[in-house]
N, C-alpha and C positions, 0 to 999 in steps of 0.2 A: 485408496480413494479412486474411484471412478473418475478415467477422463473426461474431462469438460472441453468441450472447446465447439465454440458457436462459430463459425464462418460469417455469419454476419457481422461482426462486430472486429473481425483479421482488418481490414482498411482503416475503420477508425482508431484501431489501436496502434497501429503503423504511425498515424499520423498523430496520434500523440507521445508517441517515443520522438517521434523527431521534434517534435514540440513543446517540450517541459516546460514546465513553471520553473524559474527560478529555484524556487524550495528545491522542486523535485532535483534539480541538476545539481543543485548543493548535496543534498543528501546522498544524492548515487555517486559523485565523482569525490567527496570530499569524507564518506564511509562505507556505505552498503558495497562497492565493486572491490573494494581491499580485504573482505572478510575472506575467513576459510572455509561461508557456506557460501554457496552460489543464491542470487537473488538474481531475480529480473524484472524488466520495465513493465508497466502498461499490457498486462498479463489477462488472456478473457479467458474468463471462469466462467463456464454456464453464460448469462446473461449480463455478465458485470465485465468492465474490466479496472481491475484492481491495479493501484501505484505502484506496488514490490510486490513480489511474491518468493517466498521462499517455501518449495516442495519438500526439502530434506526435513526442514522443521515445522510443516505445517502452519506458516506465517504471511498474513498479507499485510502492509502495511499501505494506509491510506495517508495522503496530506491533504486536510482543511485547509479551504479559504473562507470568508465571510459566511457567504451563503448559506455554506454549513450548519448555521450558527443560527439560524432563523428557525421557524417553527415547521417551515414544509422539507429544510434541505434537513432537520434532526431527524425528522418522521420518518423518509427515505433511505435514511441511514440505518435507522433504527430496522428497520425491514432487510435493509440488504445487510448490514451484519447478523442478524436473524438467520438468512440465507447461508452466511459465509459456515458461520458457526455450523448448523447443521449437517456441512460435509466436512465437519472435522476442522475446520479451518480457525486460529486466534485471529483475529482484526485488532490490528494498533493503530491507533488512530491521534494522530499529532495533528496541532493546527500551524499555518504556517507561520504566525507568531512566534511559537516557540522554536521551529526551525530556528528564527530570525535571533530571539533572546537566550534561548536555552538549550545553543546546539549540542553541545557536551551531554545535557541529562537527557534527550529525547536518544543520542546515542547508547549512554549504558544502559536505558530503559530497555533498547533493542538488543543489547547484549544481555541481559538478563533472562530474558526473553526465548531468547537463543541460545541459553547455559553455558554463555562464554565467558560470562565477568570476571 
C-alpha cells in the first residue's frame, strides 16, 4: 500500500489522540493495545483520519456517534469508506452504542476480522 500521510491533518490528529471519546478509550485500553497486532490511534490516511488502524492486517476501525446516523454523516461515510476500501483497506464500523451494550460481540467481531478467534 502506498504511504499516505497528509501533514495537514498531523495536529488535529494529535489532538484527538489526547482527546478520546469515551468509546474510543474503552476500546483501546480495555482491547485493541493487549492484541498480538499492533493498532494505533487517530491515524491520517490520505485525507482522513481514521479511530484504529491496523497496517499488518489492513484494518480501520471507526466509532459512530449519532451524527453518523443521519442522512449527510451516512453519505460521508459512505464516500470515505469508498475511499478506504479502494487502498486496500476493511472499514469496521461500530456505533458507540454497541461499544456501550455489546462490548464483548464488537470485540470478537474484530477478532474475526483479524483471524484470531
Amino acid at each position: 500500500m502506498p504511504r499516505l500521510h497528509n501533514k495537514n491533518l498531523v495536529s488535529n490528529a494529535k489532538s484527538l489522540r489526547k482527546n478520546q471519546t469515551k468509546e474510543e478509550r474503552k476500546l483501546w485500553y480495555e482491547f485493541l493495545h493487549t492484541l498480538p497486532v499492533r493498532f494505533v490511534r487517530q491515524k491520517v490516511l490520505g485525507n482522513y483520519i481514521v479511530d484504529f488502524y491496523c497496517a499488518g492486517a489492513n484494518i480501520v476501525i471507526e466509532l459512530d456517534g449519532s451524527q453518523h446516523y443521519e442522512e449527510a454523516g451516512e453519505a460521508q461515510d459512505a464516500i470515505r469508506d469508498s475511499n478506504l476500501n479502494s487502498l486496500g483497506l476493511t472499514v469496521l464500523r461500530y456505533s458507540n452504542l454497541q461499544i456501550h451494550k455489546n462490548f464483548k460481540s464488537v470485540c470478537d467481531d474484530i477478532l474475526k476480522h483479524l483471524g484470531l478467534e
